[in-house]
N, C-alpha and C positions, 0 to 999 in steps of 0.2 A: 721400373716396376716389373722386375722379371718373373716371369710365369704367370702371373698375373691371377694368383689362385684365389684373390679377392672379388674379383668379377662380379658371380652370383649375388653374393653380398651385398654388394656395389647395384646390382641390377635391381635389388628387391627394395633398396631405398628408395632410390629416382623410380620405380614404379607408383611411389606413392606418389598421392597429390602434391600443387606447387603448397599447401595448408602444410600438409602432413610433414615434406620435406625442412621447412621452414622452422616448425615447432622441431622438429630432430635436433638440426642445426643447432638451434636457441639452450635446447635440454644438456647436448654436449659439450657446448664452449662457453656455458651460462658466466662463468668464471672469470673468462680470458678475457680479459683487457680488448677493446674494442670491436670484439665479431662477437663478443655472449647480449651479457644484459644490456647496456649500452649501446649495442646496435639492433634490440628487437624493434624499438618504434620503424625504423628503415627498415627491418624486416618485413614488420606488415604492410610497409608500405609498396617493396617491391613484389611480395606475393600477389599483393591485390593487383597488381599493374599484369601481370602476366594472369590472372585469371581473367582480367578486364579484354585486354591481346587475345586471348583464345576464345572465352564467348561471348567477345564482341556486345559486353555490356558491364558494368561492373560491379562485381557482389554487393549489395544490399544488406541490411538487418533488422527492416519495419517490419508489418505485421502478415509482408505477403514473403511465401518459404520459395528459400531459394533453390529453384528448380533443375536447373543446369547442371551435369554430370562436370565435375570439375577435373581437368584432365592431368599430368604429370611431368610435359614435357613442350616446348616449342618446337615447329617448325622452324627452318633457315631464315623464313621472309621474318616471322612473328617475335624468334631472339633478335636480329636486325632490329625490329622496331623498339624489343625490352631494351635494346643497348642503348641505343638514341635517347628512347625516353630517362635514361638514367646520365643523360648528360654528354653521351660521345658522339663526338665531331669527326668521326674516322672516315674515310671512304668506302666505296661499295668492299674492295677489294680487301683492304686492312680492316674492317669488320671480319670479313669469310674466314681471313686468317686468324683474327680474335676466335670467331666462333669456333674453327676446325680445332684450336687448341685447347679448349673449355671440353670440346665434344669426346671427351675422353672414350665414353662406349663406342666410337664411331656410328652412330646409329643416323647421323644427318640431324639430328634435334639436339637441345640442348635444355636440358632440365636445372632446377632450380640450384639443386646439390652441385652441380659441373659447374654452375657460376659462382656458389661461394667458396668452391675450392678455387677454381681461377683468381677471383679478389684477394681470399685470402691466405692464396700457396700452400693451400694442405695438402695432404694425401689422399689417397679415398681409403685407405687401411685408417688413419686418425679419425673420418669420417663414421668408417661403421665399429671402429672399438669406442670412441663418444662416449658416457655415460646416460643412460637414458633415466633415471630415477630407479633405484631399489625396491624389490621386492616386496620391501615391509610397510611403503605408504602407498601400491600401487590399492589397494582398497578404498585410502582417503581420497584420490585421487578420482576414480572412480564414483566414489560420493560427490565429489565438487563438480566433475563433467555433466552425472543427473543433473544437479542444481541448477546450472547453468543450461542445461537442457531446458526444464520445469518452465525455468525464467522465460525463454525463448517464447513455451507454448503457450504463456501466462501471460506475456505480453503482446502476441496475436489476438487472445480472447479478447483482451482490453481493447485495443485498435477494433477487431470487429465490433465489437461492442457497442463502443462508440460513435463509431458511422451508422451501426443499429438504432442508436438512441439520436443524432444529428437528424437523417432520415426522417425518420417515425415522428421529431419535432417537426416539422417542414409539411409534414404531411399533415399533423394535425393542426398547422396553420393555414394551412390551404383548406382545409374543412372547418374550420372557424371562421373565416372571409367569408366561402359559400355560406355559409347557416348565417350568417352578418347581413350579405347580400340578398338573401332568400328572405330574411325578415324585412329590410328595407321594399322589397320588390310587396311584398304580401301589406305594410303598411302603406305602401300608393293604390294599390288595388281597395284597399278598403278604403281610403279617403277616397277614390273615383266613386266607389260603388253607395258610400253615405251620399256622395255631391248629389249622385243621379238618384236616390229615393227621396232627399230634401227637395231637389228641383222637382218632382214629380207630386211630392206633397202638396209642395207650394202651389205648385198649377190649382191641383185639387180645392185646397183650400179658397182659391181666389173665384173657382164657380160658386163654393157654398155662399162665400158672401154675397154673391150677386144674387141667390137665389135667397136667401134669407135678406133682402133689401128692401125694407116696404119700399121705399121711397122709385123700384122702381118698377118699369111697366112690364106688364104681364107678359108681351114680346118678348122684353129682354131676359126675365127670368125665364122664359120658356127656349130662349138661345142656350141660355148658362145650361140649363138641365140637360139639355141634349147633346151640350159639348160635354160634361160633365160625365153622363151615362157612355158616352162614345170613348173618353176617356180611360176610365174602371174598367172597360171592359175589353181596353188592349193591355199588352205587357212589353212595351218598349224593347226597342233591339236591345238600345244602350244599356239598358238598365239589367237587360237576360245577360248582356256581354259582360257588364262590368260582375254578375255574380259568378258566372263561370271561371273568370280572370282570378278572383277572390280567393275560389274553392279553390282552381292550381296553383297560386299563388301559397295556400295554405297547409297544402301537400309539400309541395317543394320545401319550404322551409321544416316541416317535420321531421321531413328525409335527413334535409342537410344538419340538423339538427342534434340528429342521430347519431350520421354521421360524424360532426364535430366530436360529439362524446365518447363514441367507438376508437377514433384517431386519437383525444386527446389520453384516453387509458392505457392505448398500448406506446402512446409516446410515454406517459410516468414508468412506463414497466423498465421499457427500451432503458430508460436513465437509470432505475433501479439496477439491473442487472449490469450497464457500465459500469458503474461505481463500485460493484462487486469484483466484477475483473479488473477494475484498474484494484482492487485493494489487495485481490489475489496475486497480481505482476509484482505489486511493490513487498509483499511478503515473501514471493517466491526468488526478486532480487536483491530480499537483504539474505535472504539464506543461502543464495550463491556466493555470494561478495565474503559471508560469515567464514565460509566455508573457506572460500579463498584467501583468506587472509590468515587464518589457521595455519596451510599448508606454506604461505611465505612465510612466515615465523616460525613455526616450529618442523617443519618437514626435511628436516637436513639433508632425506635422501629420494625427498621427491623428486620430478623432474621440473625444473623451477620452468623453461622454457611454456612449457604446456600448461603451467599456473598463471605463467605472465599473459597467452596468448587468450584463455578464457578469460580473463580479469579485463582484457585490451577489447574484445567480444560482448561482454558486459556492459563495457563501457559506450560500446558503438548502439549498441542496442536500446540503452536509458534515451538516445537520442529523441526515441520512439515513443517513450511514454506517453500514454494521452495528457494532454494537459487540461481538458476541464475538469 
């Protein structure tokens, strides 16, 4: 490679993400016989693996965005580990030497581009003339990335949504128990509170009859009177208790009541608007899919790699749809 007047070139690729680099890859050699279209599914698979290696977690595509600055190149320890993970059994030392001949920028890292020229003996001059898609579909192109975009934001709404509307039910079952329980609590309180004004009748009643008894002596009806007036003219603990009990009893249950209703409306809402954002996801993923399937049939000079890897994105992302 003398002079090496490709470099810069060469530098502005592997600056991009291990994403970025990958789709390059895929758009240049889409063609070729075992490094284009037939090996993008191993494409995505090794991209994710060195985004997973660098931060130490591994991309996602539910309804929480992925946060993590996604970087362009490995460290010595973290290619080591890309190598391994991809099946080689080398030693410490015949790795170093794998890596130091991949590490083509000498930079002590080894990015994504430096390993598929290693696997697959290119050049990095073949690398960056690659065809990337024609100017004339880069619009459609364009169009299909929104889409896929849309999808993306359309399917977080959903997911949130959803846990809005899960939520919101849970809670208005919990305030239906309470307002359940509050009525049960308020129905013993008024059977105590009937028991103690029937027992207290009853007493009543059983002086009138003694007093109203020819049959008996003036003694005894003049006992009955006396208990009778002594009577009337207390207000029993039990019976002040059991009204007090009655009255909170019938507050509480208002409340909880209320409550229930409060809970159970904003649970209908919470479902109302899930079922909006799931209708909005699945609208905004046939119009990605639409779109992409357009550009693989008729786009002769798109760039097929970046049609395939939105379509492969798409596809990870349906994983996610809510399913109630």
């Amino acid at each position: 490679m003398p002079g090496k007047d490709w470099m810069p070139a060469f530098q502005a690729i592997t600056a991009k993400t291990h994403t970025q680099q990958g789709v390059w890859w895929l758009n240049g050699f889409w063609k070729e016989a075992g490094c284009g279209k037939d090996y993008a599914e191993t494409m995505w698979k090794e991209v994710h693996i060195a985004i997973e290696l660098e931060a130490g977690k591994p991309k996602m595509y539910g309804s929480k965005v992925w946060e993590v600055k996604e970087g362009c190149d490995l460290d010595e320890l973290k290619a080591h580990q890309f190598l391994e993970k991809l099946g080689g059994t080398l030693t410490v030392v015949e790795l170093r030497k794998k890596l130091a001949a991949l590490d083509i920028d000498k930079n002590n890292r080894m990015a994504m581009s430096e390993y598929l020229l290693g696997k697959f003996k290119k050049t990095p001059e073949e690398l960056i003339h690659c065809p990337q898609g024609g100017e004339a579909e880069a619009a459609k192109l364009a169009a299909a990335q929104k889409a896929v975009a849309d999808a993306a934001a359309a399917l977080t709404a959903a997911v949130s949504r959803e846990d809005a509307s899960v939520k919101a039910a849970k809670e208005a079952e919990k305030a239906v128990w309470a307002s359940e329980a509050a009525k049960a609590e308020l129905a013993a309180a008024v059977a105590e509170l009937e028991a103690q004004e029937k027992a207290l009748a009853d007493k009543k009643a059983g002086y009138q009859s003694k007093i109203d008894d020819p049959q008996l002596s003036a003694m005894k009806k003049g006992t009955a009177k006396n208990e009778l007036a002594q009577l009337e003219s207390e207000d029993p603990l039990p019976l002040r208790k059991a009204k007090i009990t009655q009255g909170a009893a019938l507050k509480k249950a208002e409340r909880a009541a209320k409550i229930a209703a409060d809970e159970k409306e904003a649970a209908d809402r919470a479902e109302i608007e899930a079922r909006k954002a799931k209708a909005d996801a699945e609208a905004a993923f046939a119009e990605a899919d639409k779109q992409l399937q357009y550009l693989k049939q008729h786009g002769d000079g798109v760039a097929q790699g970046a049609v395939w890897w939105m379509e492969r994105e798409l596809a990870e992302r349906r994983k996610y749809m809510p399913k109630k």
